[in-house]
N, C-alpha and C positions, 0 to 999 in steps of 0.2 A: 358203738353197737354192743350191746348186748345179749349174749346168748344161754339159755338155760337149759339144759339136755333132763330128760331123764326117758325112762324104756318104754318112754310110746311115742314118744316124739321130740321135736325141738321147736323151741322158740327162737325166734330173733327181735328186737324190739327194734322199728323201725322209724315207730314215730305214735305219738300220744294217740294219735286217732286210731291205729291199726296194727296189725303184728300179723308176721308171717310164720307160716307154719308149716313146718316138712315131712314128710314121713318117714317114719323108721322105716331104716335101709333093707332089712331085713324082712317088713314087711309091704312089697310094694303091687302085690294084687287086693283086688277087690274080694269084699266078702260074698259068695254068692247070693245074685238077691233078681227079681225081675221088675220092670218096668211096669205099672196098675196107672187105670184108669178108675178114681171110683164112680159113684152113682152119680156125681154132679160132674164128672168129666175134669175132677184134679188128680192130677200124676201126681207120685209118688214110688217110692223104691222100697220091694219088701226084702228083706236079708234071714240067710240063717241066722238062728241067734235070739238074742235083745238086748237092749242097754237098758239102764237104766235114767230116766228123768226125773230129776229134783223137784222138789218144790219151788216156784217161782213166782215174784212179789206178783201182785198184780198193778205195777206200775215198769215190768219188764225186766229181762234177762240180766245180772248184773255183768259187769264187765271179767268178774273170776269168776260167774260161771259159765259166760262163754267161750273162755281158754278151757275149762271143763270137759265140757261140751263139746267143745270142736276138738280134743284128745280122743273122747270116744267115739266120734264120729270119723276121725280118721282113721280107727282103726278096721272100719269097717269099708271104706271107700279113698282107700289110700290112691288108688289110681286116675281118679275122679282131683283129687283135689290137693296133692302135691305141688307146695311155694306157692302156697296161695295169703292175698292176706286177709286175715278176721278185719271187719271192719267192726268198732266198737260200737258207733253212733246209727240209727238203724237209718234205713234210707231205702223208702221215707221214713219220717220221721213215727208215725203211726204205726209200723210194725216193730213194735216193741218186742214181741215173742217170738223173733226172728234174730237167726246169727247169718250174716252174709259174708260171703268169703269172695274174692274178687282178686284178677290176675290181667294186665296188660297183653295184649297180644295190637303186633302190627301188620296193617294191609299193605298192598300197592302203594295206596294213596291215603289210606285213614288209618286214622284209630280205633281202636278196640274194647270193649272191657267186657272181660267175662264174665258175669254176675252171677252166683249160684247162693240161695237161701232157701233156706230151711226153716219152716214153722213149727215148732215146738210146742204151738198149745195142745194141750188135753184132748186126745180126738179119738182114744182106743177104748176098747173094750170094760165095762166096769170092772169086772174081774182082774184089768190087770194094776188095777190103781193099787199104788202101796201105801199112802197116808192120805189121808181128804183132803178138800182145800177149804180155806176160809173165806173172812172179808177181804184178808189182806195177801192171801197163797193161793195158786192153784195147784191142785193135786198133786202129789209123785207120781211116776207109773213105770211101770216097765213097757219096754215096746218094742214090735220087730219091723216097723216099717218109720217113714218119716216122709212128711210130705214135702216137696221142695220145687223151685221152681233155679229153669238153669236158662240164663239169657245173654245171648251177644250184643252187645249196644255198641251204636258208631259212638265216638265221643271225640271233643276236643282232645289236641295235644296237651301234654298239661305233666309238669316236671314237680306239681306237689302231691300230696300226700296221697294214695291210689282213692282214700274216702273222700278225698274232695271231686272223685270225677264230672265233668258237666256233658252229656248229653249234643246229640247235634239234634234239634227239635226238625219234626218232618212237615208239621204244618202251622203254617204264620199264624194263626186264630189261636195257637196253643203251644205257648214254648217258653225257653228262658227266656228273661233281658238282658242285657249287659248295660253293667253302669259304673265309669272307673273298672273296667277288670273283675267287679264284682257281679253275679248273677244273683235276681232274684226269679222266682215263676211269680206268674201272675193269674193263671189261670187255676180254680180250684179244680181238685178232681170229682169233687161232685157236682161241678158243672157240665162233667166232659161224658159225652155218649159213646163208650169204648166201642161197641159194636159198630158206629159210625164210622170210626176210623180202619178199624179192622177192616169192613167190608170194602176202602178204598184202598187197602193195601193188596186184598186180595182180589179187588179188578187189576192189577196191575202184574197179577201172577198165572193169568188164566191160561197160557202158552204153556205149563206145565201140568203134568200126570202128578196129581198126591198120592201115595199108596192108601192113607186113611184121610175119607171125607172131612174135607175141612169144618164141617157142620159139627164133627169130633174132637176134632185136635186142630188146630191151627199151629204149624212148625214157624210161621210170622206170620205177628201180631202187633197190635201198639201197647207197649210198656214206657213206661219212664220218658213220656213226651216223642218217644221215636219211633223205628219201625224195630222191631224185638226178634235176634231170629234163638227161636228154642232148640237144645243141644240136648237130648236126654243122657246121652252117652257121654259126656264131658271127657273125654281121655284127651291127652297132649292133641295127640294125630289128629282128632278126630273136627278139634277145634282150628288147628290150622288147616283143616279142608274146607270149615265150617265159614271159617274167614273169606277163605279165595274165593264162594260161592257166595255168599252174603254180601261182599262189597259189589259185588256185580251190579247186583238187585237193590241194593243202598242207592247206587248212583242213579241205576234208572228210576227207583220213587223219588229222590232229590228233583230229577228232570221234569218227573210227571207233576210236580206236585209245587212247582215254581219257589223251589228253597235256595234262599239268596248264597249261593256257596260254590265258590270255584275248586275247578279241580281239573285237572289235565284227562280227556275226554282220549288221548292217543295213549292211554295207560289200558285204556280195557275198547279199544278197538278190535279185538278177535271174538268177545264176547258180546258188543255190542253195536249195531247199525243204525245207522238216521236215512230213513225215508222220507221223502214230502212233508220234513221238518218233524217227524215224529219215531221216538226210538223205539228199537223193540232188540230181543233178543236172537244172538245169533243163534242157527240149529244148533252145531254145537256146542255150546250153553247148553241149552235145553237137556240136549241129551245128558250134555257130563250132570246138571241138577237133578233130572228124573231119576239117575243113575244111585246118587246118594240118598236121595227120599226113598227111594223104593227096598232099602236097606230097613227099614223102619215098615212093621205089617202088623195089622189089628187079629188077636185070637178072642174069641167068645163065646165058643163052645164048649170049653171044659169046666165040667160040671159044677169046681168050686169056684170060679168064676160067676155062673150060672147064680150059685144059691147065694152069693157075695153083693150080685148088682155090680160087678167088677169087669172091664178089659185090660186086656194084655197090650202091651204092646212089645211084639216080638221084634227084638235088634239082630241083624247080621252085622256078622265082622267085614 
């Protein structure tokens, strides 16, 4: 193993696809910054401050400048993303302009993976661009927000590399295959109606109170073949609550949704009942999930908001 320290962080090298990343010790809160919705309803996180963004090819982030990258991104979201690993190879394959950082977390019965990325194309303001782009660059710029997306995915167990993770697919018409041990998909994603699935994920959630209309924000959704549950707050705690409550709801769209996959059903027997062959959530489920949604509240009235096309989404600790 090898480690490279210097004053904003440390590397460990863990294996060719990927590399972990820690935070200086010294700096382990976050940069004050809030939760936006913009006009098209993607989140993002604005910080005091700005960093500054390079120019980059346009055939994607190179591998040094996404240890770069992810240096000054931690310095702003140390809390968020501590011993996480960069994955180097994007995934998919398509988001090139993306650095993903990705951390194993374990349920009851499943597996886990954290997923959090962040898109770095060009999307601020012309004024804050510091060199143009060309055929082959896009822009520098300085910025004080970044938009990103933070997701829980069930996944296979799986003792290689955290970038090789595979997914547990939630519906048969759309998933991995297995062949020899090896996985391909076979469904394109421009074939697939995310809304479609979305909208059967969330019949299957209708027993609970969202704090903000689903029509807004979808907290799960279908990402990466599965059922996606979104963490905007990424802290340790917040994700092992994230876990306990998510596999709940994992197992019962596994049930609803005829996914060939065993699992010991006396592992979340206090959270979940079978009736007239059909399961549903226990009250308290319900309550303890409402309890954490309702932690998460939509603001829209403050004025730069208002002249932005912007929502808040206001977090409780």
């Amino acid at each position: 193993m090898i480690k490279i320290d210097n004053n904003k962080g440390r590397w460990s090298l863990t294996a060719e696809k990927s590399k972990i990343v820690t935070a200086d010790r010294s700096k382990k809160e976050n940069v004050y910054g809030e939760v936006l919705l913009n006009e098209r309803k993607n989140e993002f996180y604005k910080f005091e401050g700005s960093i500054e963004v390079p120019r980059i090819s346009v055939n994607g982030i190179s591998r040094d400048q996404k240890i770069m990258l992810s240096e000054r991104i931690m310095e702003i979201i140390p809390g968020f993303l501590d011993n996480y690993s960069v994955i180097f190879e994007p995934k998919p394959a398509a988001e090139t302009l993306f650095i993903h950082f990705a951390k194993k977390y374990k349920g009851r019965f499943f597996d886990f993976i954290h997923l959090f990325k962040i898109d770095f194309k060009f999307s601020g303001n012309p004024d804050s661009m510091i060199e143009k782009g060309d055929n082959f660059n896009y822009p520098s710029y300085r910025t004080d927000r970044f938009y990103y997306k933070s997701y829980l995915l069930p996944v296979y167990p799986s003792d290689d590399d955290i970038s090789e993770f595979k997914t547990i697919p939630l519906f048969k018409e759309v998933s991995h295959k297995s062949q020899d041990e090896g996985f391909f998909t076979y469904a394109l994603f421009d074939d697939i109606d995310i809304e479609v699935y979305d909208k059967i994920i969330a019949d299957s959630l209708g027993e609970f109170t969202f704090s903000i209309p689903q029509g807004i924000f979808r907290f799960l959704q279908y990402a990466y073949f599965t059922a996606a549950f979104t963490v905007l707050d990424p802290f340790d705690f917040k994700l092992n609550e994230a876990v306990d409550l998510f596999e709940v709801i994992f197992v019962r769209l596994v049930r609803d949704n005829g996914v060939d996959i065993k699992y010991d059903s006396d592992i979340f027997s206090e959270s979940l009942v079978i009736k007239d062959g059909k399961m549903f959530f226990a009250e308290s489920f319900i309550n303890k999930f409402n309890g954490y949604i309702s932690k998460y509240s939509l603001v829209t009235n403050e004025d730069y908001l208002l002249l932005n096309s912007w929502k808040e989404i206001e977090i409780t600790r």
